[in-house]
N, C-alpha and C positions, 0 to 999 in steps of 0.2 A: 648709464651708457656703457656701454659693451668695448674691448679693443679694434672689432673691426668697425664701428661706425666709429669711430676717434681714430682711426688711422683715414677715414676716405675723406674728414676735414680735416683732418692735420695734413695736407702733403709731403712736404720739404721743408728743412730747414733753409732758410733765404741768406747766403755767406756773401758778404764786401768788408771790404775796410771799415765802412761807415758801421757797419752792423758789430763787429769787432770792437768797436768804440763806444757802441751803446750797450755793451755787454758790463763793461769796466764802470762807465759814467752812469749810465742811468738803469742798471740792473733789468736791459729789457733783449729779449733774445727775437729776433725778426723768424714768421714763417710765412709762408705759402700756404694758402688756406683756399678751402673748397669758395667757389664765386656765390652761393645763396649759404654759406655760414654766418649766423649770427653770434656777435659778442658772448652770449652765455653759451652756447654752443661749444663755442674756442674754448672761454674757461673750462667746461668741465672734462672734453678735447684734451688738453694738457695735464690735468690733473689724474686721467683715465691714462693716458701712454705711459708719460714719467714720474709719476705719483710727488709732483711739487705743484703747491697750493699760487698759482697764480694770484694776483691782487688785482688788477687791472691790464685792459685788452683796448687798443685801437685798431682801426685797421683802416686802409687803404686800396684803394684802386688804381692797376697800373697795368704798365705794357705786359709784365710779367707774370699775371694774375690780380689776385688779392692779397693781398699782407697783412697780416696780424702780428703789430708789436706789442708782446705780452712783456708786461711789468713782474717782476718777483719783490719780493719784501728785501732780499739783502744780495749784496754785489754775487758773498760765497756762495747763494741757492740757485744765481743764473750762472757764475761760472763752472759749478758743476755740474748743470745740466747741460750748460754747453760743452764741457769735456764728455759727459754721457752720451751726449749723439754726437760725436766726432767735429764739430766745429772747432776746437782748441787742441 
């Protein structure tokens, strides 16, 4: 996968309080995802922009689009990738 098809499923990063809190607690960074992205899509999606190995991907459907909360292996590899894309 190339940067520009990993940027038109990656959208946004998805910022709240609640999200702030699953950064610390459960080492997962919330985004805004293209509406027909699939889970391995996301994985390789994230791993193509910010070059950190994702572990696991859920997602959701909402008023705001799609959500994919990606899982990291440890607290220090999603908070600095959330300081890399400006979230922290």
């Amino acid at each position: 996968m190339n940067v520009e098809q990993a940027m038109k499923i990656i959208l946004k990063p998805y910022i709240t309080e609640k999200t702030f809190a699953m950064i610390e607690n459960e080492n997962k960074i919330c985004f805004i995802v293209e509406l027909n992205a699939k889970k391995p899509q996301i994985l390789e999606a994230v791993t193509t922009l910010y070059n950190q190995k994702a572990i696991k991907v859920n997602t959701a459907r909402t008023i705001y689009g799609k959500k994919a909360f990606v899982k990291f292996e440890s607290t220090e590899k999603a908070r600095d990738l959330a300081t890399k894309i400006g979230m922290l």
